[in-house]
KEZA-511568 format. One record per residue (C-alpha): x, y, z. Coordinates in steps of 0.25 Angstrom, whole numbers, plus 5000, padded with zeros to 4 digits. Each point is the difference from the previous one (the first is absolute). Last residue first. Layout:
<atoms>
> X Y Z
...
</atoms>
This chain:
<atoms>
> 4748 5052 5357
> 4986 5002 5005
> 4993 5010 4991
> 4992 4993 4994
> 5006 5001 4986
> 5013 4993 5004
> 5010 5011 4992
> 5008 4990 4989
> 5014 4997 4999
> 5007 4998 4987
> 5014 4994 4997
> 5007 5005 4988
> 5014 5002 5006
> 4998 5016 5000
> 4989 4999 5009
> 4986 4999 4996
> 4988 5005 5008
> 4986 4998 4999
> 4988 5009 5006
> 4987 4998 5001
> 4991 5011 4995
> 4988 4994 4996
> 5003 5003 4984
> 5015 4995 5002
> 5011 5007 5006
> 5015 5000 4996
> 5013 5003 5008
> 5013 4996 4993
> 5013 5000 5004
> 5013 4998 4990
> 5006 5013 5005
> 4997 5007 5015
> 4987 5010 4999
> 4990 4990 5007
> 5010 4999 5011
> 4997 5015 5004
> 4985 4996 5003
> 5005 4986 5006
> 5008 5008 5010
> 4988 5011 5004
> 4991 4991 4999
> 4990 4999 4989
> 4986 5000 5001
> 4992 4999 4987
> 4993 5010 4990
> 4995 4997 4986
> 4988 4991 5005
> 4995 5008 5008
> 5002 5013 4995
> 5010 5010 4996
> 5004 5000 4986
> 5011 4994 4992
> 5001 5009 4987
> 5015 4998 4999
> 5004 5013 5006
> 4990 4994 5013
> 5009 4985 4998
> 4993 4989 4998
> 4999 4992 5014
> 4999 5014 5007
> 5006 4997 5014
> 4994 5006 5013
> 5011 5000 5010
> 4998 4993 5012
> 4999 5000 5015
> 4985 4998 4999
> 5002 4987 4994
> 5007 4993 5010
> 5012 4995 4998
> 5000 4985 4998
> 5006 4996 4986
> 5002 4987 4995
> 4994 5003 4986
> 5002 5017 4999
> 4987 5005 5001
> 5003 5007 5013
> 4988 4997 5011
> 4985 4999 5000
> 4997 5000 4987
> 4985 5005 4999
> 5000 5006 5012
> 5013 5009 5000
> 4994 5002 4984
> 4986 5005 5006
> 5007 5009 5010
> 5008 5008 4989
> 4990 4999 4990
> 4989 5007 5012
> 5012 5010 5003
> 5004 4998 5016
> 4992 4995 5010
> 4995 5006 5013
> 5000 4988 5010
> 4987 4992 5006
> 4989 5004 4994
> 5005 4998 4984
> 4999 4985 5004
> 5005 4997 4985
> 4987 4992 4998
> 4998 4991 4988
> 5013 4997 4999
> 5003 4987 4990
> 5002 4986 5003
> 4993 4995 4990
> 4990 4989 5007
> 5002 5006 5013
> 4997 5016 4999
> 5012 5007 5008
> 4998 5009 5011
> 5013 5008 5001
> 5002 5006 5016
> 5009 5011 4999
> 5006 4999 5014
> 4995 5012 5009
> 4996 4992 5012
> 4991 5007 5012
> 4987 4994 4996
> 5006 4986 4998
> 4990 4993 4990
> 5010 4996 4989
> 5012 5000 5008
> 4995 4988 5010
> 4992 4992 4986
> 5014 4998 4993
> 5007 4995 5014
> 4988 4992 5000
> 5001 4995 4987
> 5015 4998 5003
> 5010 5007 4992
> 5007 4996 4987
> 5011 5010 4992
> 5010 5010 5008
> 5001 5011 4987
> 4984 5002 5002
> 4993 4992 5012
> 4992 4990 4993
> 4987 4994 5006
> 4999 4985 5001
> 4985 4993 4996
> 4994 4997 5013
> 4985 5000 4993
> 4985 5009 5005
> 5006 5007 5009
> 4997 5013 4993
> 5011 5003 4998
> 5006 4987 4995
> 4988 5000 4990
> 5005 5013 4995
> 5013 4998 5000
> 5013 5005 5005
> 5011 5010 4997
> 5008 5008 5009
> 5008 5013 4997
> 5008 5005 5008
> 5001 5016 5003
> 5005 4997 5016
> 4994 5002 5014
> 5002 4985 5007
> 4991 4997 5012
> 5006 4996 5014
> 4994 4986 5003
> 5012 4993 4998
> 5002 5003 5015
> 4992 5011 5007
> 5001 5014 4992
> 5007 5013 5001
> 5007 4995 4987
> 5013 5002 5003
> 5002 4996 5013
> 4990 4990 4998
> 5005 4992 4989
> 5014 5000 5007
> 4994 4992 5012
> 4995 4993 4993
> 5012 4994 4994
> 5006 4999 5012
> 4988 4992 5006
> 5000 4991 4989
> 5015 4997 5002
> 4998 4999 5013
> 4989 4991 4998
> 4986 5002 5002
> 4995 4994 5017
> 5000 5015 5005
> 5001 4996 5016
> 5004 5012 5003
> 5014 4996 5001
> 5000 5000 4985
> 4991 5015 4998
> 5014 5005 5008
> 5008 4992 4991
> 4994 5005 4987
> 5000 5014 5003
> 5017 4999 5005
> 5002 4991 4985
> 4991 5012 4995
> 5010 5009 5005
> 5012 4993 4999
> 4998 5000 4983
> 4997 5013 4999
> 5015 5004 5009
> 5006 4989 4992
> 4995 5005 4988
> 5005 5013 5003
> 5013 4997 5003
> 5002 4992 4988
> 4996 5012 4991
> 4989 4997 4992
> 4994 4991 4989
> 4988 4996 5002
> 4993 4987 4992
> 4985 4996 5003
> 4995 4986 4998
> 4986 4997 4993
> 4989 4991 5004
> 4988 4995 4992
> 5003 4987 4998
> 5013 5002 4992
> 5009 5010 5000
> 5002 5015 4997
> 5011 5008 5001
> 5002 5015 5008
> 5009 5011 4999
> 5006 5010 5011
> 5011 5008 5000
> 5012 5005 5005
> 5010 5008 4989
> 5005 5011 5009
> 5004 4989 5011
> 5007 4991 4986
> 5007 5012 4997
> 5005 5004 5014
> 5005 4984 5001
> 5006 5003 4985
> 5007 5010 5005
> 5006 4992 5010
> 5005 4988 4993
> 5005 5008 4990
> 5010 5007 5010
> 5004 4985 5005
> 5002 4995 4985
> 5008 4987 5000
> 4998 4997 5016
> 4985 5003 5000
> 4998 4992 4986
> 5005 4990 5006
> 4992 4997 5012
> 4989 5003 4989
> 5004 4988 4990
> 5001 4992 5014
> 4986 5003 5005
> 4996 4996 4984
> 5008 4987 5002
> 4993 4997 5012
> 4986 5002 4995
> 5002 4994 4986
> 5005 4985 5007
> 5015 5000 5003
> 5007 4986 5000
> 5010 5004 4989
> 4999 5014 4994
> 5015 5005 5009
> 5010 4994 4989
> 4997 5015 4991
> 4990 5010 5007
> 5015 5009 5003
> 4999 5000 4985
> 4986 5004 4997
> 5001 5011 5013
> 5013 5005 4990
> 4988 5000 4988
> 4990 5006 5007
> 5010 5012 5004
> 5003 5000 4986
> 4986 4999 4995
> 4994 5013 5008
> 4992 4996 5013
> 4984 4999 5000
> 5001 4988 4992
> 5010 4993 5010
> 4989 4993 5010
> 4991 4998 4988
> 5010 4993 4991
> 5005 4991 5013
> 4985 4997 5003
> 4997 4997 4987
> 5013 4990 4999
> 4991 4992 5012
> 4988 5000 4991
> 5006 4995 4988
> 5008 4987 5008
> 5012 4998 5008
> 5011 4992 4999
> 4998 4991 4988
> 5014 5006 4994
> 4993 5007 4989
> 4991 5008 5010
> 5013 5001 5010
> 5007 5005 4985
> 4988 5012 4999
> 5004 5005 5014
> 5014 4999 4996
> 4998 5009 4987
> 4991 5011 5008
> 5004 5011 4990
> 4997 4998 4987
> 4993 4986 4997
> 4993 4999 5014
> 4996 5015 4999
> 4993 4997 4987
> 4995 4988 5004
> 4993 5006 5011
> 4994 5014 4993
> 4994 4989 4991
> 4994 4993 5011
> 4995 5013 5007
> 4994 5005 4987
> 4992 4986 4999
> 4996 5002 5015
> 4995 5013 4998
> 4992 4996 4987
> 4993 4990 5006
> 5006 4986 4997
> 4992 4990 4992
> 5014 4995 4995
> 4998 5004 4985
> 4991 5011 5003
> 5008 5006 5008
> 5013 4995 4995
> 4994 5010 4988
> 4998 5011 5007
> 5012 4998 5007
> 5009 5001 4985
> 4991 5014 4996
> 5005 5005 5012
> 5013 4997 5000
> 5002 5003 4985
> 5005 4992 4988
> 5015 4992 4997
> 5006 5003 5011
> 4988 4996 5009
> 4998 4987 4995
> 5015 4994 5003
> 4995 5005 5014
> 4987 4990 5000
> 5011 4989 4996
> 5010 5001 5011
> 4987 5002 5009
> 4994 4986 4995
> 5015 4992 5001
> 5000 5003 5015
> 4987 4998 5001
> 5003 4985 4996
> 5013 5001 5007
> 4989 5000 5012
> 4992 4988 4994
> 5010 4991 4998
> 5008 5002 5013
> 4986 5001 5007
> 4997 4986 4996
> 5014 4994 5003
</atoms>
C-alpha cells in the first residue's frame, strides 16, 4: 500500500512539473526543480524531459505509475529506452507496453521496451547500433572514500573482447595462487593494461586540481584534502599527489585558518592566466548553488555586466558552467554578488539560493 501511495504520488509530481513547462521554459522550469529538489541540473532536465513524455506520448507508461504499478525510476527507463526514437514509434511501443507493467522490475522492462523497439522499427534499430558504435565513450563519477567507478560505452563485442581479457589475466594470476578476488584481479588487471603499471599502483596523468593544507602537508594534522568536482579525499590520498615527482595534478596549498591559496604549485603544471587560475582556486567549482563541475571547465562570468561597467577581477568574476551560464539569461532569474563575491541566486518563484563560500557545495 505504501508504494501505491507513494508511486501515484510521482505520478501526480510529473503531471505537475509538465503543467510548468507550458506556461514557462524547459530550462528555466529544471533549474528551478534543481534547486527545489537538490537535484543537479542534469537530473532536474531529465525529470522534466520525463513528465513531458509521460503526458504526450507515453500515456500507458504514465497510467502503470498512476495505477501503483511501477514507480519513477522504472517509467525513466521506458523514456529513456524511446528517447532516441521519434514520438510515434514511442507512442505504438507505449501501447504495446499497456497490461505487460505488472511484475516487471526497471531492468526487465527496459529489455522488453528494446525487444520492442527491434520488432516496431527494425531499420532504426540498426542505425542507431552504427550510431551508438560512432558515439562510444568514456566518462567517470566520483564516489565516496576516495574511489571512483569508470563508465565505457562501446560496442558489445568489444567489451566483451575487454572484458575476456582481463577475466583471462585474472584467472591466470587466480591459479597462481593470487589470494585478491576475481573481481579484484579483474579490475587490475584493467589498470595495468592501460596504465603500464602494477595494480592501483598505475599513476593517473590529468590537469586536476587537488587541494590540501599546509599542516596536513606537512604531516603535521589529517585534515581531508579535496579533489576538485569529486569532493573529500583522504589525507594520505592528499599527501600521495602532493609529493609524487612524476604527477602533474595542480597541487593547491591552502592556508588553514582561511582556507585560502597560498601556493598554486606553479611547478607542477603550466597554468593558465594568473586571474584565471586564481578564480579555479578561489571557487573551486561552478558557482551555481548545488553545482559540482569543476571550475576549470567554466566560463568566466562578469557578475555586473562588462557594458555595464562590471570589471574583470576577483570579486566581479565567477565560474559559471556552460548550462548555468546560459540559465542566468532565462526570465524571472537573478544572479547577484556581494562585496566578497559570493553568489546568490533567485528563481522566478522568489526562492534564493546562496554559493557556500568555501568552496565545498
Amino acid at each position: 500500500m505504501a508504494n501505491l501511495v507513494e508511486w501515484r504520488a510521482q505520478a501526480f509530481a510529473l503531471r505537475n512539473i509538465s503543467q510548468m513547462v507550458r506556461v514557462s521554459s524547459r530550462r528555466s522550469v529544471a533549474g528551478e526543480i534543481a534547486l527545489l529538489s537538490n537535484l543537479t541540473q542534469a537530473a532536474a532536465e531529465r525529470k522534466v524531459a520525463l513528465a513531458v513524455a509521460l503526458t504526450s506520448y507515453l500515456p500507458c507508461t504514465l497510467a502503470a505509475m498512476e495505477a501503483g504499478l511501477i514507480n519513477e525510476y522504472a517509467a525513466s527507463r521506458v523514456f529513456e529506452a524511446t528517447a532516441c526514437v521519434s514520438e510515434d514509434v514511442a507512442a505504438e511501443v507505449d501501447s504495446l507496453l499497456a497490461g505487460r507493467f505488472e511484475n516487471r522490475n526497471p531492468p526487465a522492462l527496459r529489455r522488453l521496451v528494446n525487444s520492442l523497439l527491434m520488432r516496431v522499427d527494425p531499420e532504426g534499430y540498426e542505425r542507431r547500433r552504427q550510431e551508438k558504435m560512432a558515439a562510444r565513450r568514456l566518462e567517470i563519477r566520483h564516489g565516496d572514500h576516495g574511489s571512483s567507478t569508470l563508465f565505457a560505452e562501446l560496442p558489445s563485442d568489444r567489451a566483451q573482447a575487454l572484458y575476456a581479457a582481463c577475466d583471462r589475466d585474472a584467472l591466470a594470476k587466480k591459479r597462481q595462487g593470487d589470494k585478491r578476488t576475481m573481481d579484484q584481479l579483474r579490475l587490475d588487471a584493467l589498470v595495468e593494461r592501460c596504465l603500464g603499471g602494477h595494480g592501483c599502483a598505475g599513476k593517473p596523468k590529468a590537469q586536476i586540481f587537488v587541494h590540501i593544507d599546509l599542516p596536513t602537508l606537512l604531516g603535521l594534522r589529517d585534515n581531508p584534502g579535496e579533489l576538485t568536482g569529486c569532493g573529500d579525499i583522504s589525507p594520505e590520498m592528499a599527501r600521495a599527489i602532493a609529493f609524487d615527482a612524476d604527477s602533474v595534478w595542480n597541487r593547491i596549498i591552502d592556508e588553514p585558518m582561511t582556507g585560502l591559496p597560498i601556493d598554486l604549485g606553479r611547478e607542477n603544471y603550466r597554468p593558465p592566466s594568473a586571474m584565471r587560475k586564481y578564480l579555479q582556486v578561489a571557487h573551486r567549482t561552478c558557482s551555481m548553488p548545488g553545482c559540482n563541475r569543476p571550475a576549470q571547465y567554466t566560463d568566466l562570468d562578469h557578475a555586473t555586466a562588462w557594458k555595464d561597467g562590471g570589471g574583470t577581477d576577483k570579486v566581479n568574476l565567477r565560474p559559471l558552467c556552460r548550462v548555468h551560464h546560459v540559465l542566468r539569461g532565462e526570465p524571472g532569474w537573478t544572479f547577484t554578488t556581494n562585496d566578497t563575491g559570493t553568489l546568490t541566486v533567485t528563481t522566478p518563484n522568489g526562492r534564493s539560493y546562496t554559493e557556500d563560500p568555501t568552496g565545498f557545495a
